[in-house]
LUMKENU-726166 format. One record per residue: residue in three letters; x, y, z of N, C-alpha, C, O in turn. Coordinates in pm, whole numbers, plus 50000, padded with zeros to 5 digits. Layout:
AlaXYZXYZXYZXYZ
...
//
This chain:
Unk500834988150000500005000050000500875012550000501785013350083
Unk500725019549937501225035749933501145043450053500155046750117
Unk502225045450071502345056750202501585066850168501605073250063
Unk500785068150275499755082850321498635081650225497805090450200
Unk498735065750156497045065250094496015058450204496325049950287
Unk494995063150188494215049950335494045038050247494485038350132
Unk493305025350307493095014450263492145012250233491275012950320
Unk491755008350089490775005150003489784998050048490234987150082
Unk488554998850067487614987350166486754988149997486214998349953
Unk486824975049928485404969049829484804964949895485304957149976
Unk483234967849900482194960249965481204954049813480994958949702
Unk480874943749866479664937849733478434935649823478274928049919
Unk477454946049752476294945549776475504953549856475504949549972
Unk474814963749836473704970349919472714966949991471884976049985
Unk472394959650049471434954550097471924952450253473124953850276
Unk470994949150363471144957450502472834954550534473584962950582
Unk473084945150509474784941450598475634955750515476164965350570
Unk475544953550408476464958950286476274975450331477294982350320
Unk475064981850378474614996550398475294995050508476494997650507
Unk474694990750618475394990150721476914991950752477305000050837
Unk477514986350702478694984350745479654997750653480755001850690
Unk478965002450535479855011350508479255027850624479825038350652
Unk478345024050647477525036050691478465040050850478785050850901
Unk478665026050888479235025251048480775026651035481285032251132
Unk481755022350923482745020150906483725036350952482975045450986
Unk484615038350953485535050751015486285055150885487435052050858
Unk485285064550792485445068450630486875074750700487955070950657
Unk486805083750799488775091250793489805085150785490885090950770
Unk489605065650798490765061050744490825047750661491625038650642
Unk489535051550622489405039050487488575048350389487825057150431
Unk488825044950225488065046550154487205034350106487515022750134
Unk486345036950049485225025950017484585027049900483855036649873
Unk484875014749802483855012749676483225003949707483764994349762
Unk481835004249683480514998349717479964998149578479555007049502
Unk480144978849565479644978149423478094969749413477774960149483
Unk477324975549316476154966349357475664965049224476414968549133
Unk474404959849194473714955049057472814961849053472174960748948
Unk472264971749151471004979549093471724991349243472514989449336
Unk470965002349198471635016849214470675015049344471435021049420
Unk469915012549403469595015749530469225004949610468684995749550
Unk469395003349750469134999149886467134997449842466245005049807
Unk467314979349880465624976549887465044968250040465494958950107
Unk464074975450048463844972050229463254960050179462324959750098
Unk463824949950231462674935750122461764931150286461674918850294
Unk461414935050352460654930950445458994935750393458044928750429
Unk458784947250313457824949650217457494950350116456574957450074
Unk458514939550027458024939349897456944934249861456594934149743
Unk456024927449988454824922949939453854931049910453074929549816
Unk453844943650022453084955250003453184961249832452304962549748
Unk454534963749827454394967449637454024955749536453704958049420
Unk454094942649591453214932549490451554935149508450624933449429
Unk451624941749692449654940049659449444949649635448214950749634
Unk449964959549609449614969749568449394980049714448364986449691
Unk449604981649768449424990649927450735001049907450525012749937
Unk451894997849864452795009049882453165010549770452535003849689
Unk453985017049727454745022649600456585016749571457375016849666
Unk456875013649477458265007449548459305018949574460515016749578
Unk458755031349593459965041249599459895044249708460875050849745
Unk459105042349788458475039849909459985036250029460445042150127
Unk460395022049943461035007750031462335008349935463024998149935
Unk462845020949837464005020549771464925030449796464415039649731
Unk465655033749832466925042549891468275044949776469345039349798
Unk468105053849651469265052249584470725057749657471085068449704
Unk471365043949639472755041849720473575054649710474375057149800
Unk473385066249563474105079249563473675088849709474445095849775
Unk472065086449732472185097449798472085086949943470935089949974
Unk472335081050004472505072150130473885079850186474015084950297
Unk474945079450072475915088750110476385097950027477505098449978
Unk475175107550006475555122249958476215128349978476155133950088
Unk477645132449857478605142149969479655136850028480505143550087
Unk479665122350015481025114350055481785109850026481735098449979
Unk483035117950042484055120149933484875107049932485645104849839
Unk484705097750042485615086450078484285078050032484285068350107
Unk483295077249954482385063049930482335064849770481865074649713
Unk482785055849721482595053749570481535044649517481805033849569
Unk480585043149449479545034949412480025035849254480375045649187
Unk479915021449218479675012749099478395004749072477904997749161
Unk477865005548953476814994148917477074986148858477014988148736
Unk477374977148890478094965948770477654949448853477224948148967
Unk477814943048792478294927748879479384919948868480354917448795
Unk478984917748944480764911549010480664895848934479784887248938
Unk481944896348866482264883248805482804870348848482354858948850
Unk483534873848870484784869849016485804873849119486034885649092
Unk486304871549189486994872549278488684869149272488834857049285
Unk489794875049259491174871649298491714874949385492184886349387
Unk491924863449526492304866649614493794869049624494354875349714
Unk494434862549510496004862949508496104879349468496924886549525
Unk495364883649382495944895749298495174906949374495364918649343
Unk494334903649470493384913649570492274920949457491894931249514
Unk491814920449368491304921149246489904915149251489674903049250
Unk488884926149258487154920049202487074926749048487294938349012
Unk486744917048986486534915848819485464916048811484964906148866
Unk484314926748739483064926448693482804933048568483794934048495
Unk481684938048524481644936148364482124949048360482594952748252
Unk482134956548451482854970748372484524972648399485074983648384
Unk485244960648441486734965448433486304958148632485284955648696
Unk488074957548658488584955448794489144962048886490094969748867
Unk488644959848986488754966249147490094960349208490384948449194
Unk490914969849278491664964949348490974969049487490214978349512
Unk491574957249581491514962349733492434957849822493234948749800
Unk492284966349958493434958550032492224954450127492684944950191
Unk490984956450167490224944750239488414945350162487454952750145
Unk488914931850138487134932250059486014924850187486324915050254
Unk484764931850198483724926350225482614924450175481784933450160
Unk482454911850139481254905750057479244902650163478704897350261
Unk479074908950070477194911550165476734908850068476074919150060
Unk476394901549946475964894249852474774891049811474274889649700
Unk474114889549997472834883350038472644870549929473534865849858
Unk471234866249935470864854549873470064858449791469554869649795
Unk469704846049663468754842249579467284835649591466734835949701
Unk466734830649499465234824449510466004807449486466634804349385
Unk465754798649603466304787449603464944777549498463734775649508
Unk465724774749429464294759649355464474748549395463484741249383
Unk465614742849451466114729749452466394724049364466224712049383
Unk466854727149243467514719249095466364719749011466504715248897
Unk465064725149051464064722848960463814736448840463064746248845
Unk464564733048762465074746548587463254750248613462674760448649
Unk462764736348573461294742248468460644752448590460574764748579
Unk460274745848687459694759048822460514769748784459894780348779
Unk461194770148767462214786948818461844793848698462254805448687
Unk460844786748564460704794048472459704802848416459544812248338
Unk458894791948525457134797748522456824803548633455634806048648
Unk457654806948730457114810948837457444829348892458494834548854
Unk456694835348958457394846348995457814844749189457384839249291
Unk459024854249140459874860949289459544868449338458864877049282
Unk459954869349498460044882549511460904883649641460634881249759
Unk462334889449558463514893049592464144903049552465374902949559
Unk463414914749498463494925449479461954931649421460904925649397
Unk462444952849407461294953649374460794953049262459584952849243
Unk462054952449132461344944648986460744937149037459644942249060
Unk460814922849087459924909949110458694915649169457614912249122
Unk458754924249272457204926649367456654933849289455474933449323
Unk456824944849145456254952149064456344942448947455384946448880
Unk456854932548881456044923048808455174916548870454174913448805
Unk455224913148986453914906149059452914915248998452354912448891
Unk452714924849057451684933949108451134941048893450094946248853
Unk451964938748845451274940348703450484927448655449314928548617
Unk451154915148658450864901548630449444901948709448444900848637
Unk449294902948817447844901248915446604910548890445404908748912
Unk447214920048842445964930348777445844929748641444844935548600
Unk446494924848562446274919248437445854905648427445464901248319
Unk445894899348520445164887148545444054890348476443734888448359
Unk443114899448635441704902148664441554910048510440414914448517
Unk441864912348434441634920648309441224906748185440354905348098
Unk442244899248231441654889148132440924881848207440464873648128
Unk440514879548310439554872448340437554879048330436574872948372
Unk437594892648260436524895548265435974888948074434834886448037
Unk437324887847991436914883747874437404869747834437194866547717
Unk438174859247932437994848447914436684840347905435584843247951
Unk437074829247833435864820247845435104813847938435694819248032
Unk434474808547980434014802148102435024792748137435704793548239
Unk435114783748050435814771648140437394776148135438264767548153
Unk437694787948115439154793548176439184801748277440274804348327
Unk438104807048323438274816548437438724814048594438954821848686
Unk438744797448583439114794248718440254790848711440574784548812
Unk441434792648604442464795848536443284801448636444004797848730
Unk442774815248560442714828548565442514833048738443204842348780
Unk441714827348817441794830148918441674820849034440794819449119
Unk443144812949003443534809949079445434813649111446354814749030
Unk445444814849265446984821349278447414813249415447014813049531
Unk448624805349324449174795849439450344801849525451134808849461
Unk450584800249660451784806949697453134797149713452744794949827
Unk453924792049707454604787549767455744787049849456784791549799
Unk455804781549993456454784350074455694792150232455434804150214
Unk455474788850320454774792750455455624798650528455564793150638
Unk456554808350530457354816550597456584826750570455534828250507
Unk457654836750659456874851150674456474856750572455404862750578
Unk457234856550447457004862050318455774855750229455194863450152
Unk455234838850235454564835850215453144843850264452234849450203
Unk453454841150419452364842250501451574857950446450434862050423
Unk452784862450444452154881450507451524881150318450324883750317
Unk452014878950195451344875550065449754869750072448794877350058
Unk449624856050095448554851950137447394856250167446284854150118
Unk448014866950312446784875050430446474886150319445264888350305
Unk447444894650227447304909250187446404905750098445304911150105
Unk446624897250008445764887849903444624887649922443864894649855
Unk444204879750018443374878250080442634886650130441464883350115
Unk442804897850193442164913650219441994921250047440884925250010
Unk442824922049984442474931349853441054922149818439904926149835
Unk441374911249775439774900449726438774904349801437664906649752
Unk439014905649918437914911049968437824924849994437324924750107
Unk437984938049960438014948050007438184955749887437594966549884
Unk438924952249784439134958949729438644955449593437804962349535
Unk439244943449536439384938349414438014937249316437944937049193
Unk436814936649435435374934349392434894951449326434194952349226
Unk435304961249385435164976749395435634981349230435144989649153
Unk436934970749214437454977449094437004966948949437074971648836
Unk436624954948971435944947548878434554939548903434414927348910
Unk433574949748914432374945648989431574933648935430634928048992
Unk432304929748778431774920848715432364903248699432164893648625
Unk433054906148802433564893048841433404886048974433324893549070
Unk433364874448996432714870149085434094865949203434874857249166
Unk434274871649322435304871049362435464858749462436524854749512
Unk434304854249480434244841949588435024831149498435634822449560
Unk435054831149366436144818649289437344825949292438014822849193
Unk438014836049378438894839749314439774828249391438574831249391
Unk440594817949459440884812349510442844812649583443824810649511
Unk442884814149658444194814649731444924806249802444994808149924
Unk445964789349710446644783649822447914784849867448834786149786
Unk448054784749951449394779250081450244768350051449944757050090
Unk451184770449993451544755449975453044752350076454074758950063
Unk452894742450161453854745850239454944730750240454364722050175
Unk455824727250275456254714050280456604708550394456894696650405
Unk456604720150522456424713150659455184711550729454474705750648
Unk454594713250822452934708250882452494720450924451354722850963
Unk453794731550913453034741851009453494755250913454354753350827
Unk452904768650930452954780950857453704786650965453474784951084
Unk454564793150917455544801351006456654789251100456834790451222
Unk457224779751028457514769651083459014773351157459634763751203
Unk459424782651166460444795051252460024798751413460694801151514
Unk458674798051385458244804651498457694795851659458024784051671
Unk457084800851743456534790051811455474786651790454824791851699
Unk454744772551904453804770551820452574773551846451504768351815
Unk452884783351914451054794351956451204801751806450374798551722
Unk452284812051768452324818251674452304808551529451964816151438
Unk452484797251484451804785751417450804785951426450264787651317
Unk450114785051514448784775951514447764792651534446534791351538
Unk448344806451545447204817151512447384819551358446454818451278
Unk448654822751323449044825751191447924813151107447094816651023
Unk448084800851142446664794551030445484795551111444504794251037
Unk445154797451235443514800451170443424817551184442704821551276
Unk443814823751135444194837051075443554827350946442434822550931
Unk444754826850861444604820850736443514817350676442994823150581
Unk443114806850735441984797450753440704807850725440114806550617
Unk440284817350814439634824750832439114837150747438094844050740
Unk440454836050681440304851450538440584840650437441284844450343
Unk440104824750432439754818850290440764815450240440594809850132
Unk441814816250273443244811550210443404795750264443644791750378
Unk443144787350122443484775750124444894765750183445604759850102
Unk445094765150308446514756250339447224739850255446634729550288
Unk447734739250212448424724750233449734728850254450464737150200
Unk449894719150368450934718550441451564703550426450844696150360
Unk452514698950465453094688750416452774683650286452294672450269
Unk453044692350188453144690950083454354699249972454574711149997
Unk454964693649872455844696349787455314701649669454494693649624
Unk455414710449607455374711649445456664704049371457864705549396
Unk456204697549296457254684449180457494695649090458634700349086
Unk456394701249004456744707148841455474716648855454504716048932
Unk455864726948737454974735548717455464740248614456614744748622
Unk454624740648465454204744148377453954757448323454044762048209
Unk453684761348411453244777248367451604771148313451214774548201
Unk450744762348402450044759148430449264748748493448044749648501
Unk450064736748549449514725748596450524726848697451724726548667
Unk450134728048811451004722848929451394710848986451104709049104
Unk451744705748950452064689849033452474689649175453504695249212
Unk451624682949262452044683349401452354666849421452104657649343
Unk452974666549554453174654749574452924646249662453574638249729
Unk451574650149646450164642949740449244638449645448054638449676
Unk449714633149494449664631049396448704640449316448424637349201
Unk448014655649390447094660249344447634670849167448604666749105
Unk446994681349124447624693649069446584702949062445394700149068
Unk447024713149050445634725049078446124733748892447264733348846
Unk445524737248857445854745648744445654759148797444734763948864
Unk446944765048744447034780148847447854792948722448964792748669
Unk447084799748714448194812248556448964819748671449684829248640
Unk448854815448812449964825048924450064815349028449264809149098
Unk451714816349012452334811149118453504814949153454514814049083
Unk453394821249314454474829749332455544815949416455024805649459
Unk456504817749422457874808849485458104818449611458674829349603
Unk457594813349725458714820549859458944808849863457784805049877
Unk459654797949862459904785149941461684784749978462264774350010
Unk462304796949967463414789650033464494799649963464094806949873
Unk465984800150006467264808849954468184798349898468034786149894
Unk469224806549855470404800349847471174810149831470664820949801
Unk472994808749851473464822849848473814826449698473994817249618
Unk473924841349655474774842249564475994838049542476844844049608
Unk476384829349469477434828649458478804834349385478734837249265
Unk480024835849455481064842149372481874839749353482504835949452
Unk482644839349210483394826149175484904830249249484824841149306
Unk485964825249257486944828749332487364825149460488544827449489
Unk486704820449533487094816749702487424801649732486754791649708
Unk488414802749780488834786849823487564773049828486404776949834
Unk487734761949825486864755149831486214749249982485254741950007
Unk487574758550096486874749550216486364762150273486334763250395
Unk485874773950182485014785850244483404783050264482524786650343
Unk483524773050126482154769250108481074762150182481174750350215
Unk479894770650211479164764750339478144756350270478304751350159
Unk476944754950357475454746850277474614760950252474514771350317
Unk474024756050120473014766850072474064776950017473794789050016
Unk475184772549974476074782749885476594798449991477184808449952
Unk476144795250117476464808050147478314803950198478724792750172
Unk479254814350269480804816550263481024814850418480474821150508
Unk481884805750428482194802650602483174811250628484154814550561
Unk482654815850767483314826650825483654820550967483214810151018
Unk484524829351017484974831351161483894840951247483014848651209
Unk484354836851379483294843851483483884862651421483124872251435
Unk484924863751375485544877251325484894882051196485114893251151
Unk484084873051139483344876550991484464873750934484114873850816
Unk485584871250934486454868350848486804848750734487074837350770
Unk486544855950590486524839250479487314832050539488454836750539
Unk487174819950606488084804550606488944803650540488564800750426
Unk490104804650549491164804950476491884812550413492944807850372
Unk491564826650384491474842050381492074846650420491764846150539
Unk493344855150402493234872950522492544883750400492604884550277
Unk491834892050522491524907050418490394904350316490194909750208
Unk489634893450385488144893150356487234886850405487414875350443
Unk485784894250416485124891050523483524891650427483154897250324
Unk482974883850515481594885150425480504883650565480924876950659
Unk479004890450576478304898350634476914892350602476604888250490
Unk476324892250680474424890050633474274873650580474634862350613
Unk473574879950485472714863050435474044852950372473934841550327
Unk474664857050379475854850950276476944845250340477824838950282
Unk476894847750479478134844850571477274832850682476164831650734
Unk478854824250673477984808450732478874811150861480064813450838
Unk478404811151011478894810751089477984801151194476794800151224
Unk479364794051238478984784351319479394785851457480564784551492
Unk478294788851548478784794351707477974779651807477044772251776
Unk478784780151927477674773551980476024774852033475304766152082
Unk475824784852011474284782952057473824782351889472644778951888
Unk474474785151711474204784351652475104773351576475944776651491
Unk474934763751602475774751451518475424750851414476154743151352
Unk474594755251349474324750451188473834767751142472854768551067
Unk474434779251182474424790951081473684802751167472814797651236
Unk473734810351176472554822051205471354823251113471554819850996
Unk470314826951142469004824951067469744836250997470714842151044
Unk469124838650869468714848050775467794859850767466794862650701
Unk468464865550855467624879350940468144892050888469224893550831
Unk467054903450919467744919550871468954921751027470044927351040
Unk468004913651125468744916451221470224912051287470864917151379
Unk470574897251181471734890051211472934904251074473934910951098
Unk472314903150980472864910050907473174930150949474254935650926
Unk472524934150982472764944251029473834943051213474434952451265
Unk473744931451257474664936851364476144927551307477164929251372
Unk476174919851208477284920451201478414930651133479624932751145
Unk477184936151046477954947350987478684957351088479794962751088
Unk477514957551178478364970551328479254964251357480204972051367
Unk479634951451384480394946651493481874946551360482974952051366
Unk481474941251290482724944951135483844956451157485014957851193
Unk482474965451100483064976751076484214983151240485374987351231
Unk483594982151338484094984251423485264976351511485944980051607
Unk485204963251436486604956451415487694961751360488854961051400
Unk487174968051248488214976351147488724989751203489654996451158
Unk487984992251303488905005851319489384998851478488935007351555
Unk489914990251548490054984851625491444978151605492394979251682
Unk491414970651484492744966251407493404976551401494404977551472
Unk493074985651325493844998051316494575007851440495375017151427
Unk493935001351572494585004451659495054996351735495484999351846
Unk495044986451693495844976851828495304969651913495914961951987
Unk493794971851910493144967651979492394950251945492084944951839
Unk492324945752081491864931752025490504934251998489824943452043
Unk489944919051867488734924951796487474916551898487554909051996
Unk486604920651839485344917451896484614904751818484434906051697
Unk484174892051886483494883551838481924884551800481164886651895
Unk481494883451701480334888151692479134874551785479334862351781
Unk478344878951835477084870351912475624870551846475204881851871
Unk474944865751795473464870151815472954869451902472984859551976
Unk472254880651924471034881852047469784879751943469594885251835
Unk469094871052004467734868751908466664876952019466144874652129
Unk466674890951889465254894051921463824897051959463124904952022
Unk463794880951851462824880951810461994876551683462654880351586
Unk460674869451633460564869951522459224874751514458764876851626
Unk458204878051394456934884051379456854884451248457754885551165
Unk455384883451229455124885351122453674885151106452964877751175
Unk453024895950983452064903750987450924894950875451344891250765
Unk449724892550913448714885150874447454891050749446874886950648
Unk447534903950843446894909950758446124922350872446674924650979
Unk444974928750835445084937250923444144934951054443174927351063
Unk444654942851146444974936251279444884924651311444004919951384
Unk446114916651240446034902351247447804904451251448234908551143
Unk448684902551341449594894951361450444889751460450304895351569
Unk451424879351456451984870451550453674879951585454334886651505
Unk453964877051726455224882151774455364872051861454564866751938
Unk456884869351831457464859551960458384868352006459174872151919
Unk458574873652132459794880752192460694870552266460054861452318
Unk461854870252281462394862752362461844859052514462524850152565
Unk460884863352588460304864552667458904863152700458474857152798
Unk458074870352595456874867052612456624865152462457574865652384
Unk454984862452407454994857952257453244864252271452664858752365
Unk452414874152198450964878052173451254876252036452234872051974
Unk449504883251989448854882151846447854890851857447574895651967
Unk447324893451769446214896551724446724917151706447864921151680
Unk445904923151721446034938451687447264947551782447954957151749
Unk447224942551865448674948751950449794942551908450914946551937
Unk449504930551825451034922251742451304929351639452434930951594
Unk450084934851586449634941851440450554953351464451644953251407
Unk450194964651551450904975751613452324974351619453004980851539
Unk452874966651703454564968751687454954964251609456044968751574
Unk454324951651518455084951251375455134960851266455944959951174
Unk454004972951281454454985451173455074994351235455665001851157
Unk455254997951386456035001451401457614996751375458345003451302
Unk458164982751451459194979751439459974981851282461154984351256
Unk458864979951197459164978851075459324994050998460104996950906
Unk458595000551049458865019951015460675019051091461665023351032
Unk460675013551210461855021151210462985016351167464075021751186
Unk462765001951082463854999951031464055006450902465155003750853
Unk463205015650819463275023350714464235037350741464495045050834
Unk464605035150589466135041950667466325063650658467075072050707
Unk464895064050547464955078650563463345080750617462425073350585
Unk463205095350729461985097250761461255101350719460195100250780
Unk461235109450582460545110350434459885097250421458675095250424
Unk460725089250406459855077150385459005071650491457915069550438
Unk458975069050585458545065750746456935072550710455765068750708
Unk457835086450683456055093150689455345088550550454155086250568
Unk455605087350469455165083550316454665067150343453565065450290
Unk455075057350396454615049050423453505044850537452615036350526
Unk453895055550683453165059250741451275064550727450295063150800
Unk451555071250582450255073750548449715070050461448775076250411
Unk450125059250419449745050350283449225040650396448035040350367
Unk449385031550518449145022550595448145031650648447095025850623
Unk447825043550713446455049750778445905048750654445305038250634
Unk445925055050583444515057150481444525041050408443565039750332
Unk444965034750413444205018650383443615014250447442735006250417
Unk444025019850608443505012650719441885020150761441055014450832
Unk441725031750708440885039950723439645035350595438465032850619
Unk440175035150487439485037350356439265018150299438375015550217
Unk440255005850361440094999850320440314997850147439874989150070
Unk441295011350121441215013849971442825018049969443515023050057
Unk443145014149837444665025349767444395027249673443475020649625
Unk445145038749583444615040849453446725035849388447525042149318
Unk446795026149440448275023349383448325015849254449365014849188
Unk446745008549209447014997849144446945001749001445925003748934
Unk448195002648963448675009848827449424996048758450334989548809
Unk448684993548612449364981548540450694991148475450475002448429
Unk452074985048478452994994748415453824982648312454464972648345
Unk453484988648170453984977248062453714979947944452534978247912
Unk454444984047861455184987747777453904984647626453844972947589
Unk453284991547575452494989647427452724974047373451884965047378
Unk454414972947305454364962747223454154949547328454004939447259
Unk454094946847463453924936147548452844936847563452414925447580
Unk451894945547568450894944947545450334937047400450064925047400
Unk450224943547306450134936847170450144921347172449204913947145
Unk451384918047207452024905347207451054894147300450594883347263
Unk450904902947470450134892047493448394891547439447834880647431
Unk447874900747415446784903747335446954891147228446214881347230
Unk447894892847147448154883647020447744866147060446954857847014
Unk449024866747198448854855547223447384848747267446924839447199
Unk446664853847386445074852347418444214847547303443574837147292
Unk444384859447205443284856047088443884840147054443054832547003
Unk444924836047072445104823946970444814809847080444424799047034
Unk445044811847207444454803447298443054802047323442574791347362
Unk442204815247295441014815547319440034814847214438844812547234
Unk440724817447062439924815446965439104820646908438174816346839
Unk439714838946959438744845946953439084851646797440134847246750
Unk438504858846734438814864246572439564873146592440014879646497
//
C-alpha cells in the first residue's frame, strides 16, 4: 500500500449488511467502493406491500448515491461482480477491475428451487422490487383477462398459488386475501370474487415453521379464516406455467404462482473451496472473516457462521445482518489500533410477522401475543427499520389511509404497448377469439 494513501475497503452489495457496514465504518481512514447491481438499497421486508399493491416501490428504495451524499471517501459502481482474485486482491466485473486491500462481501441470497430449471421458469419472485412490481402488474392483468375469458378458463385465471409458509409467504397470502375482499370486487364489479381462490403451499405441517407454536397455530387460523386455502406437508414436483404437480399426487391449474419457498446464496466465483458452506452461502469466523482468507470478510445472508448456541448458521435475518455489519466495521477501526477484535454474538430478538390487518403474530424472547397489539409493533418495528423519515412518513400514510378507507389508489398496470400487443396476440390464439 502507498504511504499516506488509506486502505481501500470493496464492499459487494447494498442490501442491510452491505449499507450498514459502510455507513458505520471510520470513512477518515478507509476509503470505500461499494459495488452493487442495481443503484439503490431495497427494504425487502415489504416487497409484498408493492406486489399488493398498498405501497409504492419508491416507498422501500433508497438510491445508494444519495445514502451517502457528499462522501468524498464512498465510491459506488453498478456493475456485477464476476469473480473474485484473492491472490491479485482484484474484484473483476463487467465494467473493468477493482483492486483492494480488504474486501467485504454482503451478497445476500437468491430464490432457492432445489435443481428444479422448469419451476424457476414459470414462476414469479420476490427478491426485489422488479419481482414485487412484476407481481403486482401480472395480478391486475390477470383480473383484466379474466373479465373476457371464456368460462371454462376463468378458474384459470383466478387461481393464485403461493409457495412456501414463511413470513414472506404468510404476510402475501393474508394481503391477498384482504384486497379480494376489500378491494378487488370495487374495481371489477363484474367478476365474481368468491372463485377467486388462494393456496398455501407449504412442505412442513406448520405456517411460520420459525416460529413457536402458539404463533403457528394463530398465523393458520388467521389464514383459515380470510379463505386462504393451506396444504401443508406438501411439495410442488413441476409447474408448467400451468399445471402444478404436488406430491400428494394432486395438481391444481394456476396462471399465478408465486415461489417464497426457500434461499440460496449468491454465489462468487473465486474463494477457496473449504470457504464453502450449505446453501452456497461463505464460512466465516466468529471475526466475519473467509476460512482460509486474510483481508476478507463477508456479512448477512451470505456468511455461514457456526457458534455454539448456533451450530448450523445464524437464521437469515435483517437483524443478524445488520449487527454484524456494526460489529465488522468496528473491528476495522480496532485493528487499526491495536486493539483486540470483537466476536460477533446474536442476540435473538425476536421473530413476527404480519397477517393481515389487525392480524399478527410476535414471539419476543420472553413473552409471545397476536392479534392487533402484534399488528401495532410490527408497523412500528418495521417503520423504524426504514432508513429515511421522508419515507417513514410516506409509508406511514399510505398504511392509515388503507386502514381507514380499506382502499389505495396504487394499482397501476405498468407495461410497455408492444407487450401488450404481444400478449393480446397471444390470448386471441388460445382463446379463439377472431
Amino acid at each position: 500500500m502507498t504511504p499516506n494513501r488509506k486502505p481501500r475497503v470493496v464492499v459487494i452489495g447494498g442490501g442491510f449488511a452491505g449499507i450498514q457496514f459502510v455507513r458505520q465504518l471510520d470513512k477518515r481512514n478507509f476509503d470505500v467502493l461499494l459495488i452493487d447491481k442495481v443503484n439503490h438499497h431495497q427494504f425487502q421486508p415489504l416487497f409484498y406491500q408493492v406486489a399488493t399493491s398498498q405501497i409504492e416501490p419508491a416507498s422501500i428504495s433508497f438510491p445508494l448515491r444519495n445514502i451517502f451524499h457528499g462522501n468524498m471517501s464512498v465510491q459506488i459502481r453498478l456493475t456485477v461482480v464476476d469473480r473474485i482474485d484473492t491472490e491479485q486482491k482484484k474484484v473483476h466485473t463487467g465494467i473493468g477491475s477493482f483492486a483492494y486491500d480488504y474486501l467485504v462481501i454482503a451478497a445476500g441470497c437468491k430464490t432457492n428451487f432445489f435443481g428444479n430449471n422448469n419451476i424457476a421458469k414459470h414462476v414469479f419472485t420476490l427478491k426485489s422490487s422488479v419481482d414485487a412490481i412484476h407481481i403486482r402488474n401480472h395480478i391486475l392483468m390477470t383480473f383484466e383477462r379474466t373479465i373476457t375469458a371464456p368460462a371454462d378458463q376463468k378458474a384459470f385465471y383466478q387461481t393464485l398459488v403461493i409457495v412456501g409458509a414463511g413470513p414472506t409467504g404468510v404476510e402475501l397470502a393474508g394481503a391477498f386475501a384482504e384486497i379480494r375482499k376489500n378491494v378487488l370486487p370495487k374495481d371489477y364489479p363484474r367478476i365474481d370474487f368468491s372463485k377467486f381462490t388462494i393456496y398455501l403451499v407449504e412442505g412442513s405441517a406448520h405456517t411460520l415453521n420459525n416460529m413457536s407454536a402458539a404463533s403457528r397455530e394463530a398465523s393458520r387460523r388467521y389464514l383459515e379464516k380470510m379463505g386462504v386455502k393451506l396444504l401443508t406437508s406438501t411439495f410442488v414436483k413441476d409447474y408448467d406455467g400451468r399445471t402444478l404437480q404436488l406430491s400428494n399426487g394432486t395438481s391444481l391449474e394456476a396462471k399465478t404462482v408465486i415461489w417464497a419457498a426457500g434461499v440460496t446464496g449468491n454465489k462468487i466465483e473465486g474463494l477457496p473451496r473449504e470457504a464453502e458452506g450449505p446453501g452456497n452461502r461463505i464460512r466465516v469466523d466468529r471475526y466475519n472473516k473467509v476460512v482460509g482468507l486474510e483481508d476478507v470478510f463477508a456479512v448477512g445472508d451470505i456468511a455461514y457462521m457456526e457458534t455454539p448456541k448456533y451450530p448450523k448458521g445464524h437464521p437469515q435475518v435483517a437483524n443478524v445482518a445488520i449487527n454484524q455489519a456494526r460489529n465488522l466495521a468496528l473491528n476495522f477501526t480496532r485493528r487499526l489500533k491495536g486493539r483486540s477484535l470483537k466476536e460477533y454474538e446474536y442476540k435473538d430478538l425476536g421473530s413476527m410477522a404480519t397477517i393481515g390487518r389487525n392480524k399478527a403474530v410476535v414471539d419476543f424472547p420472553f413473552f409471545r401475543f397476536k392479534g392487533f397489539f402484534a399488528w401495532v409493533v410490527w408497523m412500528f418495528l418495521h417503520l423504524m427499520l426504514i432508513l429515511s423519515v421522508r419515507n417513514r412518513l410516506v409509508i406511514f400514510i399510505n398504511w392509515a389511509w388503507l386502514y381507514l378507507t380499506k382502499n389505495t389508489s396504487l394499482r397501476l398496470i405498468l407495461m410497455p404497448e408492444d407487450k401488450l400487443r404481444e400478449e393480446n396476440a397471444t390470448l386471441q390464439q388460445q382463446h379463439g377469439h377472431d
